[in-house]
N, CA, C and O of each residue as an XYZ file, in Angstrom:
712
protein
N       0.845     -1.178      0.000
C       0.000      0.000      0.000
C       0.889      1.240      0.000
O       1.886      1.381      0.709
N       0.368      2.203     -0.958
C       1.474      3.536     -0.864
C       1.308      4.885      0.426
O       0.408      5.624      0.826
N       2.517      4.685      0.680
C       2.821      5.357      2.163
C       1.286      6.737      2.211
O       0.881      7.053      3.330
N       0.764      7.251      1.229
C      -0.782      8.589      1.261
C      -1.280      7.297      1.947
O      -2.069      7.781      2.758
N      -1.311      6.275      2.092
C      -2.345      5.566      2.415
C      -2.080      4.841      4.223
O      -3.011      4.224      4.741
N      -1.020      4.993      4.826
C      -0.650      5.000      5.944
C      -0.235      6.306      6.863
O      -0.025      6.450      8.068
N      -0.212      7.298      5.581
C       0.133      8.974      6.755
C       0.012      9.806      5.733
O       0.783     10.295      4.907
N      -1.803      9.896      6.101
C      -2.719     10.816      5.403
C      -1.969     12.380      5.651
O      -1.659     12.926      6.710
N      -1.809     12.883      4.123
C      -1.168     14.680      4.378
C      -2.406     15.096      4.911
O      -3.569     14.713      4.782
N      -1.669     16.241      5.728
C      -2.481     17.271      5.743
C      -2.281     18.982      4.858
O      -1.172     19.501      4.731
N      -3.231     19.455      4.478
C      -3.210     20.508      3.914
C      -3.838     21.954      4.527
O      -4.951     21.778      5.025
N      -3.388     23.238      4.585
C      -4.121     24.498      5.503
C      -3.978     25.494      4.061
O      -3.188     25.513      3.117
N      -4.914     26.109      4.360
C      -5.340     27.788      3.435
C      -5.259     28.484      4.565
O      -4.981     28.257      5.742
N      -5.635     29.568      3.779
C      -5.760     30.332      4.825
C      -6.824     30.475      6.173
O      -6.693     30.915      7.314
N      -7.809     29.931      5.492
C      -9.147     29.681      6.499
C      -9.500     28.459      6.661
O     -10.574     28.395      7.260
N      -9.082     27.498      6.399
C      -9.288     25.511      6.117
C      -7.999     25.199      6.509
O      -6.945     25.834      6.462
N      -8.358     23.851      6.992
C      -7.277     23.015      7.312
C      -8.055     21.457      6.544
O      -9.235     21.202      6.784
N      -7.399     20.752      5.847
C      -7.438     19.422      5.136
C      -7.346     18.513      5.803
O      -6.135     18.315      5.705
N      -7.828     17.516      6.654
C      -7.005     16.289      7.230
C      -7.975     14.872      7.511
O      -9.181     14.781      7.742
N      -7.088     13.997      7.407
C      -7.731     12.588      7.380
C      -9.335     13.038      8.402
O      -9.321     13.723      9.425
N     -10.776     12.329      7.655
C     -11.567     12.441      8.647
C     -11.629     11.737      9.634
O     -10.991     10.700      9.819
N     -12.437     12.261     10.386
C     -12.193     11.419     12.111
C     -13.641     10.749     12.590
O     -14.684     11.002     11.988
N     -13.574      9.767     13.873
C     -15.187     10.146     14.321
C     -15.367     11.101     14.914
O     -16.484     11.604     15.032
N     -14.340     11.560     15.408
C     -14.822     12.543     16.123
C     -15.218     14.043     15.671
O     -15.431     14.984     16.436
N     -15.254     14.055     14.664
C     -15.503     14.968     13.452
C     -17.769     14.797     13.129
O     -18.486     15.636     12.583
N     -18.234     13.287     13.795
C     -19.690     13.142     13.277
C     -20.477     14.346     13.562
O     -21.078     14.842     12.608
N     -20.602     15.056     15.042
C     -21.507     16.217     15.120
C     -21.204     17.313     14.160
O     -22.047     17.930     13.509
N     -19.700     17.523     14.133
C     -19.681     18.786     12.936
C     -20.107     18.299     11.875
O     -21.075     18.997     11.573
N     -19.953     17.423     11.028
C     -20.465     16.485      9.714
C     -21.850     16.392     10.060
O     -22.617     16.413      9.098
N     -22.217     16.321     10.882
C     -23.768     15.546     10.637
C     -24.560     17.283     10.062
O     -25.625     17.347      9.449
N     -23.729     18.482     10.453
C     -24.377     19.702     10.179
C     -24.507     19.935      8.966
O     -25.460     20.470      8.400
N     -23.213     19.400      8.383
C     -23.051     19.421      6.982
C     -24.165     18.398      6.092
O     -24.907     18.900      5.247
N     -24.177     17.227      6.330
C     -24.911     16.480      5.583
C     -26.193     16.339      5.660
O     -26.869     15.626      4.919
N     -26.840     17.443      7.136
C     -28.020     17.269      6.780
C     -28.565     18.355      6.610
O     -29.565     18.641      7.269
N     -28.123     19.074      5.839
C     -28.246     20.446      5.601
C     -28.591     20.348      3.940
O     -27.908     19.978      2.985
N     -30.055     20.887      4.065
C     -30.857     20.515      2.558
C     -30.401     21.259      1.682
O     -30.592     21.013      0.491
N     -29.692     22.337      2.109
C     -29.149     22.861      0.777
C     -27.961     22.823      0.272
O     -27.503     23.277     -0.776
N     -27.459     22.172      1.215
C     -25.980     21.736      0.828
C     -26.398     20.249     -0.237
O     -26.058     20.073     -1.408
N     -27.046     19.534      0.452
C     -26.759     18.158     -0.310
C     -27.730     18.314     -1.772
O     -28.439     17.309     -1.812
N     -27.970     19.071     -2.790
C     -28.030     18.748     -3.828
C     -27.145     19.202     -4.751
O     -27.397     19.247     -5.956
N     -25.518     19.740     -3.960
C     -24.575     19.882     -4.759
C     -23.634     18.721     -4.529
O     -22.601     18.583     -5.184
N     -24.052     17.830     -3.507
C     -23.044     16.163     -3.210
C     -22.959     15.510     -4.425
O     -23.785     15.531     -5.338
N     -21.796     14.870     -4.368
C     -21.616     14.348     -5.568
C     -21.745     12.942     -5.252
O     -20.691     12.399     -4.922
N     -22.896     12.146     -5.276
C     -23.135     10.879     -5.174
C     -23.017      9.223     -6.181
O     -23.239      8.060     -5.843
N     -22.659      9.718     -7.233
C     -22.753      9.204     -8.214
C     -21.478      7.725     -7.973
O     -20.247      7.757     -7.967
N     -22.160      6.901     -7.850
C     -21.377      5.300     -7.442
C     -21.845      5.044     -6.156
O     -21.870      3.832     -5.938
N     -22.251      5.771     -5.158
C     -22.687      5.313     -3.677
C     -24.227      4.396     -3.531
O     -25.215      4.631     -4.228
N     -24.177      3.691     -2.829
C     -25.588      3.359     -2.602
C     -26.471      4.232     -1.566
O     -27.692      4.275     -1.713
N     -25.934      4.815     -0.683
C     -26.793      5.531     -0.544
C     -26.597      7.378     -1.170
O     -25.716      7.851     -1.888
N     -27.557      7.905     -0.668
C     -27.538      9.652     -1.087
C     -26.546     10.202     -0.745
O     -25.778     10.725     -1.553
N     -26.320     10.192      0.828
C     -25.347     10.725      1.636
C     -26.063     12.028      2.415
O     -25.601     13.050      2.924
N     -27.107     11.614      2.294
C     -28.210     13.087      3.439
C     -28.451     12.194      4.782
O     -29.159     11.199      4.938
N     -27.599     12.912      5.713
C     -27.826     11.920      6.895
C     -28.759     12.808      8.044
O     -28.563     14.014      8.194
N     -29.777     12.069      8.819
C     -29.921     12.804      9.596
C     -29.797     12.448     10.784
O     -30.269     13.233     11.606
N     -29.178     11.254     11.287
C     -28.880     11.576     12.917
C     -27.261     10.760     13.138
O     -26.670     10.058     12.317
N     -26.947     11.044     14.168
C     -25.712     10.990     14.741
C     -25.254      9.488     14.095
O     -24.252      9.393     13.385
N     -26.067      8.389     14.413
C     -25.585      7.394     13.708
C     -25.514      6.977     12.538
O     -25.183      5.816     12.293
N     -25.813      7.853     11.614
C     -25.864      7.519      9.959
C     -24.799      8.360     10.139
O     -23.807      7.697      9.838
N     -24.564      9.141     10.372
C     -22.603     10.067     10.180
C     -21.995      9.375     10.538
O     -21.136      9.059      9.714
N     -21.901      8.591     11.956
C     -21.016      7.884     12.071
C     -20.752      6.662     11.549
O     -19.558      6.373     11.479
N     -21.515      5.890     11.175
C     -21.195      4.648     10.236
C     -20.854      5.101      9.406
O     -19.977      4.371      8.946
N     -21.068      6.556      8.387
C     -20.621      6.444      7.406
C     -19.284      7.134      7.396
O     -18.812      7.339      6.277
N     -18.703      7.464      8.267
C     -17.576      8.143      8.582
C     -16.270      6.859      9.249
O     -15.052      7.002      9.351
N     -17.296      5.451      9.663
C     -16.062      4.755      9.324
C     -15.611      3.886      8.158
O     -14.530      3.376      7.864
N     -16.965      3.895      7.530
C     -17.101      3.258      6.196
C     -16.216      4.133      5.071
O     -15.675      3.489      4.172
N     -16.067      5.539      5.104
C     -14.809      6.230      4.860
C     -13.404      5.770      5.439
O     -12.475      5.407      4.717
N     -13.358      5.823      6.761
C     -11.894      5.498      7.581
C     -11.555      3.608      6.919
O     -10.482      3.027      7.086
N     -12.423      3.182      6.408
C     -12.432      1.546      6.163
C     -11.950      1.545      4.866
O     -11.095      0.726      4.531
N     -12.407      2.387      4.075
C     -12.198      3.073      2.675
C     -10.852      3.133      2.328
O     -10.215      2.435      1.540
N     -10.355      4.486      3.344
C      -9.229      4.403      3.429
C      -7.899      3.508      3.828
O      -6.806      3.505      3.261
N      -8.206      2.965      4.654
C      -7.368      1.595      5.093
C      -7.111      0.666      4.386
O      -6.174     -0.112      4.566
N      -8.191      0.617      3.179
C      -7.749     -0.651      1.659
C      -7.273      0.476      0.647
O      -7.131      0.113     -0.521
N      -6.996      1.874      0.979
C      -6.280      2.162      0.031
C      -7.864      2.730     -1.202
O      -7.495      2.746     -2.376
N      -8.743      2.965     -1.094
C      -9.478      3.142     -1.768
C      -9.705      4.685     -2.481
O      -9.995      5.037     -3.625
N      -9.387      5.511     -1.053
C      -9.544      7.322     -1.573
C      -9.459      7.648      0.078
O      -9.356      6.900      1.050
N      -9.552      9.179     -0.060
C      -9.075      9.412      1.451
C     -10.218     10.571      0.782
O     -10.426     11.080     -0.319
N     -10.786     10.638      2.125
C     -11.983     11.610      2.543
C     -11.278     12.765      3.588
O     -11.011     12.685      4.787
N     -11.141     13.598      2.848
C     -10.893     14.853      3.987
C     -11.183     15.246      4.582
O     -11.535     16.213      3.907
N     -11.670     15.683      6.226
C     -12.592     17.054      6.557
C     -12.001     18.440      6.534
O     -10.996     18.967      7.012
N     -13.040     18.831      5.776
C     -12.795     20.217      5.995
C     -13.132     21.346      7.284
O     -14.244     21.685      7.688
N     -11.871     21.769      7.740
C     -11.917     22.357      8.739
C     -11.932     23.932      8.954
O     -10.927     24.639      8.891
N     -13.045     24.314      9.181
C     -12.990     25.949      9.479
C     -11.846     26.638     10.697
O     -12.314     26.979     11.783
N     -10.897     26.745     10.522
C      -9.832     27.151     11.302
C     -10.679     28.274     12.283
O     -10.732     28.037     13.490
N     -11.011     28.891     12.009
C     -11.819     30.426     12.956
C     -12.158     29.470     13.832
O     -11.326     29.430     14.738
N     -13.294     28.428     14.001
C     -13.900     28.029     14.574
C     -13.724     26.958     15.159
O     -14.451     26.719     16.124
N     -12.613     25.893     14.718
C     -12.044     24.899     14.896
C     -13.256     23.453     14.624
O     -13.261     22.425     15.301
N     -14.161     23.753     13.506
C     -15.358     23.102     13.159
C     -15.361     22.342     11.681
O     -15.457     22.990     10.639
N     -15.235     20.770     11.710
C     -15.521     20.716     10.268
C     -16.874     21.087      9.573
O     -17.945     20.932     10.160
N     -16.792     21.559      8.360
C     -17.862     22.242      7.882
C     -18.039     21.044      6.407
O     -18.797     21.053      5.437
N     -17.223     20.347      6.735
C     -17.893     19.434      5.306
C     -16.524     17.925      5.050
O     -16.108     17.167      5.926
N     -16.223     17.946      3.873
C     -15.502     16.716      3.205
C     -14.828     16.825      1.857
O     -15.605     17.469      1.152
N     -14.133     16.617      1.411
C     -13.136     16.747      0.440
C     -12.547     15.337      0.384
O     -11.723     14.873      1.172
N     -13.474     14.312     -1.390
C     -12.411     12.799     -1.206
C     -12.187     13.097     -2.772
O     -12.750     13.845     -3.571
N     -11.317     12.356     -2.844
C      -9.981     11.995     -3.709
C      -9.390     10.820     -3.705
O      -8.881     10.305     -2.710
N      -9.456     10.044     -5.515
C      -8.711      9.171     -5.466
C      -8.226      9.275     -7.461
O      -8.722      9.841     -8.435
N      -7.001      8.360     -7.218
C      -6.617      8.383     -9.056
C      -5.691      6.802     -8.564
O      -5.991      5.750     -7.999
N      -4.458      7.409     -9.165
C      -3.919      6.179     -9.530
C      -2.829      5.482     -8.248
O      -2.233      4.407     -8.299
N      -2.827      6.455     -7.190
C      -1.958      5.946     -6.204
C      -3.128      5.073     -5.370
O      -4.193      5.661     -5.181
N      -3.032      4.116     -5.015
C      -4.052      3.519     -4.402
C      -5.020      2.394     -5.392
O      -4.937      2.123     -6.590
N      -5.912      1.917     -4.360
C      -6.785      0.294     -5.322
C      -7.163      0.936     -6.617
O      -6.954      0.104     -7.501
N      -7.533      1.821     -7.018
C      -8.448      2.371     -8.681
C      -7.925      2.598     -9.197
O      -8.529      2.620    -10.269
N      -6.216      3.096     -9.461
C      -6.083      3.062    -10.455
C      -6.177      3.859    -12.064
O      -5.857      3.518    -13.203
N      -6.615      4.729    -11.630
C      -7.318      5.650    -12.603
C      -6.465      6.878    -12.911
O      -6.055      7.411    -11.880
N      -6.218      7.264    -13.643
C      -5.648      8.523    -14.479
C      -6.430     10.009    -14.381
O      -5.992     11.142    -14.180
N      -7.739      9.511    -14.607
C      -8.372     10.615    -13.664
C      -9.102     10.555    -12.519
O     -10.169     10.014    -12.227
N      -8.214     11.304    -11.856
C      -8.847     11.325    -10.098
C     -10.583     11.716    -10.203
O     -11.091     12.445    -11.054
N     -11.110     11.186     -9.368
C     -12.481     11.866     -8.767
C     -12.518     12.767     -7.752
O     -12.324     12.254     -6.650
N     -12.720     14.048     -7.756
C     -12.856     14.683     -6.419
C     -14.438     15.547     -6.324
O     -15.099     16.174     -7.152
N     -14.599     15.253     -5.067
C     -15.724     15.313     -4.418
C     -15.959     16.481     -3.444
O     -15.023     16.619     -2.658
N     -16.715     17.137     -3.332
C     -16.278     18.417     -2.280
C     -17.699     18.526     -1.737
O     -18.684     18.424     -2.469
N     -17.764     18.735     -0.449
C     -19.163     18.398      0.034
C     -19.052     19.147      0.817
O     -18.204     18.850      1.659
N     -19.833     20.586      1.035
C     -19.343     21.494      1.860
C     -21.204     22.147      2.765
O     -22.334     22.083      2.282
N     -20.894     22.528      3.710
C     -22.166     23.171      3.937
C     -22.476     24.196      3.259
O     -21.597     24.914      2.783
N     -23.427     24.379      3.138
C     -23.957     25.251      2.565
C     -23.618     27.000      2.740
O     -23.406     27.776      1.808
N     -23.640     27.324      4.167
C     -22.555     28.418      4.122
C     -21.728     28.673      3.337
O     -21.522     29.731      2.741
N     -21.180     27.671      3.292
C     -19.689     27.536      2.541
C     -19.459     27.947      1.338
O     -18.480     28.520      0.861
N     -21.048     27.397      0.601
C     -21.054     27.744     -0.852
C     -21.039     28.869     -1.675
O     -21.953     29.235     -2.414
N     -20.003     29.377     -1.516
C     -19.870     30.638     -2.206
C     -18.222     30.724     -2.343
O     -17.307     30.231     -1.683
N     -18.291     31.952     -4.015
C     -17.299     31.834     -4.511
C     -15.275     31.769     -3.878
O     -14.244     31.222     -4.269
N     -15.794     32.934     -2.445
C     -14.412     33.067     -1.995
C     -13.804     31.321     -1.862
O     -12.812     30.827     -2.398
N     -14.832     30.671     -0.937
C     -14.787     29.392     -0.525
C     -14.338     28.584     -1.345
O     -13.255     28.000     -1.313
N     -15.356     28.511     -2.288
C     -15.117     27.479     -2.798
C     -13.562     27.765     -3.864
O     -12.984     26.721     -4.164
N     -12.853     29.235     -4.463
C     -12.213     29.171     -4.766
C     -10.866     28.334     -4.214
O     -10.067     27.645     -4.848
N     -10.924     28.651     -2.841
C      -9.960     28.409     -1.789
C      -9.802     27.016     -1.735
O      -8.622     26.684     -1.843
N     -10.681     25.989     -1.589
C     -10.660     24.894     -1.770
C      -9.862     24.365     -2.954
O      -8.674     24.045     -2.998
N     -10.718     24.349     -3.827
C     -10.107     23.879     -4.944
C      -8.901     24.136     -5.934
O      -8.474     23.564     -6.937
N      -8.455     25.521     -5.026
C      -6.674     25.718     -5.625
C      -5.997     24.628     -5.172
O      -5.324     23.927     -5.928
N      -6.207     24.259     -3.090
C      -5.260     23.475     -2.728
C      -5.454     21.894     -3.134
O      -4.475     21.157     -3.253
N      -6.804     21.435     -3.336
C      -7.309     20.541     -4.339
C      -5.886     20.293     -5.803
O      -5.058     19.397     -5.964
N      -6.168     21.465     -6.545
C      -5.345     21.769     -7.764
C      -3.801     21.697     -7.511
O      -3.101     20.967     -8.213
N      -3.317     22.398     -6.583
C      -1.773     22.558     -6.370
C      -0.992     21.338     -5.900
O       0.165     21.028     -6.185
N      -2.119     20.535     -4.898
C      -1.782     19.253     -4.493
C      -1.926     17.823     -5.081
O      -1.043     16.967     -5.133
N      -3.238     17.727     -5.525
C      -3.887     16.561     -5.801
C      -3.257     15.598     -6.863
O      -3.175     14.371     -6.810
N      -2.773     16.576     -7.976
C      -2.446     15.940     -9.505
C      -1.004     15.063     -8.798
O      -0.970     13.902     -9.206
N      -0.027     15.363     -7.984
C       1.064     14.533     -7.831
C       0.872     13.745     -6.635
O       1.613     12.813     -6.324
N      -0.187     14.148     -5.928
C      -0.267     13.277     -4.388
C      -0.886     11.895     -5.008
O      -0.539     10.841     -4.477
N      -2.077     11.854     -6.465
C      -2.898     11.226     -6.264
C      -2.354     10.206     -8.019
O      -2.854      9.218     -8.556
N      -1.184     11.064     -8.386
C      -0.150     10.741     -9.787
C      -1.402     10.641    -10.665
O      -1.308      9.677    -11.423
N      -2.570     11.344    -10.811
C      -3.615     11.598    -11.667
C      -3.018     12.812    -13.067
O      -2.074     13.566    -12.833
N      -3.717     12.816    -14.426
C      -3.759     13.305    -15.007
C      -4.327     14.390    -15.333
O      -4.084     15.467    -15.876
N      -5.328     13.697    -14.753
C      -6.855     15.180    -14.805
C      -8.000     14.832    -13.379
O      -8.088     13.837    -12.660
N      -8.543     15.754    -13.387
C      -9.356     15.551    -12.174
C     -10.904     16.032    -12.891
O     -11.058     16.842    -13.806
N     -11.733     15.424    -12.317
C     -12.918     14.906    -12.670
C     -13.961     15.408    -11.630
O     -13.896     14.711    -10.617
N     -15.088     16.580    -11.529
C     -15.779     16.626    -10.635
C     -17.284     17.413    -11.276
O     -17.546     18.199    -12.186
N     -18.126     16.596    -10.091
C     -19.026     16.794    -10.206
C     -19.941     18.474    -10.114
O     -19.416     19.301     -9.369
N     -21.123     18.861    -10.788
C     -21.473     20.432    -10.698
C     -22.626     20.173    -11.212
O     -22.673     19.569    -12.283
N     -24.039     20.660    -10.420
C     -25.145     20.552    -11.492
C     -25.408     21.747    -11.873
O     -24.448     22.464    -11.590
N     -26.167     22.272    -12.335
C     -26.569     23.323    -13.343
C     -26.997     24.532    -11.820
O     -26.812     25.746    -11.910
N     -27.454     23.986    -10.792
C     -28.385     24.931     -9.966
C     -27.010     25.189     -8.941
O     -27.355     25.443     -7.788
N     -25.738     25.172     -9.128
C     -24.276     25.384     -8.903
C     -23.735     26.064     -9.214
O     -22.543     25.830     -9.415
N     -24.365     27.539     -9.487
C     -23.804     28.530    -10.040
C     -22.022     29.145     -9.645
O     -21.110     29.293    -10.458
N     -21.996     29.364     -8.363
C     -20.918     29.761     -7.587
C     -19.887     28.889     -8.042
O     -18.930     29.392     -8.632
N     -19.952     27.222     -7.792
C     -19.220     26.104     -7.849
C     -18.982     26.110     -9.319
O     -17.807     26.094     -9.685
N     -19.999     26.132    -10.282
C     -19.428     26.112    -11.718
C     -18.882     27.525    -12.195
O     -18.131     27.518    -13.171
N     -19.181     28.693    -11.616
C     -18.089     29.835    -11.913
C     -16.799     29.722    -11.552
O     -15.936     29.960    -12.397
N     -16.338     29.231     -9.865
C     -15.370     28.775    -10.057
C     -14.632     28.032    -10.486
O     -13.490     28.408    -10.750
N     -15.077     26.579    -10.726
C     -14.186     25.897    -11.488
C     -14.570     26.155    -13.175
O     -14.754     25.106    -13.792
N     -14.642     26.824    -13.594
C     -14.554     27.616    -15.523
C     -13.306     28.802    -14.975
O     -12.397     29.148    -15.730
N     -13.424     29.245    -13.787
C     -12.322     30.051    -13.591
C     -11.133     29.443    -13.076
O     -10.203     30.177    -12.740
N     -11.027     28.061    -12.955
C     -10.044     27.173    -12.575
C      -9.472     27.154    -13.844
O      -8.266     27.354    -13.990
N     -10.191     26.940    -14.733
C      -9.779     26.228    -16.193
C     -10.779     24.683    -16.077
O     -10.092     23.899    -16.732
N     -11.594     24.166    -15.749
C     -11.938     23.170    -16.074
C     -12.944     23.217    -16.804
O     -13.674     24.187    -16.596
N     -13.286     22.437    -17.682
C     -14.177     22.104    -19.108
C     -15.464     21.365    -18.603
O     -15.427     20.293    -17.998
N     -16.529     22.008    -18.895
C     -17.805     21.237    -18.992
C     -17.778     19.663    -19.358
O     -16.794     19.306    -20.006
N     -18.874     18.534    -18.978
C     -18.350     17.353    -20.018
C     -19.138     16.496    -19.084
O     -19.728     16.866    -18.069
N     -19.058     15.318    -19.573
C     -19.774     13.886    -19.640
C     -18.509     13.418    -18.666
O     -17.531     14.154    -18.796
N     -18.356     12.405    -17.781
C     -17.626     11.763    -17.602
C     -18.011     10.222    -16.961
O     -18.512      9.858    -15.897
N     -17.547      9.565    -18.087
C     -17.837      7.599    -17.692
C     -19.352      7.849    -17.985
O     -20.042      7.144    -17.248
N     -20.085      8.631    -18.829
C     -21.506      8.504    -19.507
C     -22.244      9.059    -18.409
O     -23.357      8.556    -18.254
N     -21.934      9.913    -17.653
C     -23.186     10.937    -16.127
C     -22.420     12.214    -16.808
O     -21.219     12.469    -16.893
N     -23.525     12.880    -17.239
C     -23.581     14.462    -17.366
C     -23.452     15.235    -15.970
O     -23.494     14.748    -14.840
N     -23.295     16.489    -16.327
C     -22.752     17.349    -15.162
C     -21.321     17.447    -14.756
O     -21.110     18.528    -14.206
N     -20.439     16.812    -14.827
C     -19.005     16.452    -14.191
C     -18.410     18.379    -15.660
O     -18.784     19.038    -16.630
N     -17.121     18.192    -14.429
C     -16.674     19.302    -15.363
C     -14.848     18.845    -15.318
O     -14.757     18.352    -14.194
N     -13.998     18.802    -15.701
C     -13.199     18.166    -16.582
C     -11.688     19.301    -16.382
O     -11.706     20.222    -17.198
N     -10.521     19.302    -15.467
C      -9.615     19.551    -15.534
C      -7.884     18.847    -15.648
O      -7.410     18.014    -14.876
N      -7.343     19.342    -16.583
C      -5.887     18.605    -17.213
C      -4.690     19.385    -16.470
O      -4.710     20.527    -16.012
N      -3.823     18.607    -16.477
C      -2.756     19.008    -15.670
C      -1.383     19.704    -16.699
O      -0.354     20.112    -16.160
């Protein structure tokens, strides 16, 4: 298994901190995921369930079913941490070719509360996403999800440079090369 997969990086902005998720992270997460206006920008596409949780124990199973994830090497789920407040406010996963999949283009996922959703934010995210990801994860391009009612999220990433597009036959995904 490659060493990202035994000593998860961590990453900080200026207002976020990146780091392996925890359980002890479920009450701040559970704010995030059950927060109706956050979750119709989740990017669910391969999960069996939605990922709209609403009580303490659907975060936490699914927060070790992440930590379990990670341990075969599958993708590493981030929380995102509001430094001001010392609060995760959401999730950031990622996977390509270091690890079980294999893949050339990474998937990344950004699941943020809804607060969150707006342009400063979400710019901030997805630089350290960008600056890091392509060599941590030895991906080519990165691959993420945006639906149409994502205005903020799809202004920023067209101001990333990433391309509208289809990806693996699900519309919506928008398409950046390294």
């Amino acid at each position: 298994m490659d060493d990202l997969y035994k000593n998860c990086p961590v990453f900080e902005t200026q207002n976020f901190m990146l780091r392996l998720v925890s359980e002890d992270d479920a009450i701040d997460l559970l704010g995030c995921y059950s927060d109706t206006k956050a979750q119709q920008f989740f990017n669910t596409d391969g999960f069996p369930k939605d990922c709209n949780f609403n009580t303490i124990e659907e975060m936490q199973s699914y927060i070790k079913f992440w930590l379990m994830e990670y341990s075969q090497g599958a993708y590493i789920r981030f929380s995102v941490v509001d430094k001001a407040v010392n609060k995760a406010i959401g999730t950031i996963e990622m996977f390509g070719m270091v690890g079980q999949y294999k893949t050339e283009i990474g998937i990344l996922r950004i699941d943020i509360s809804s607060a969150y959703e707006n342009k400063p934010h979400l710019k901030e995210l997805l630089k350290v996403c960008i600056d890091n990801f392509y060599d941590l994860f030895e991906v080519k391009g990165i691959a993420t999800k945006a639906i149409s009612q994502a205005s903020n999220r799809i202004a920023v990433l067209t101001e990333a440079g990433f391309k509208p597009g289809e990806f693996n036959g699900r519309p919506n995904y928008f398409l950046h090369w390294k």
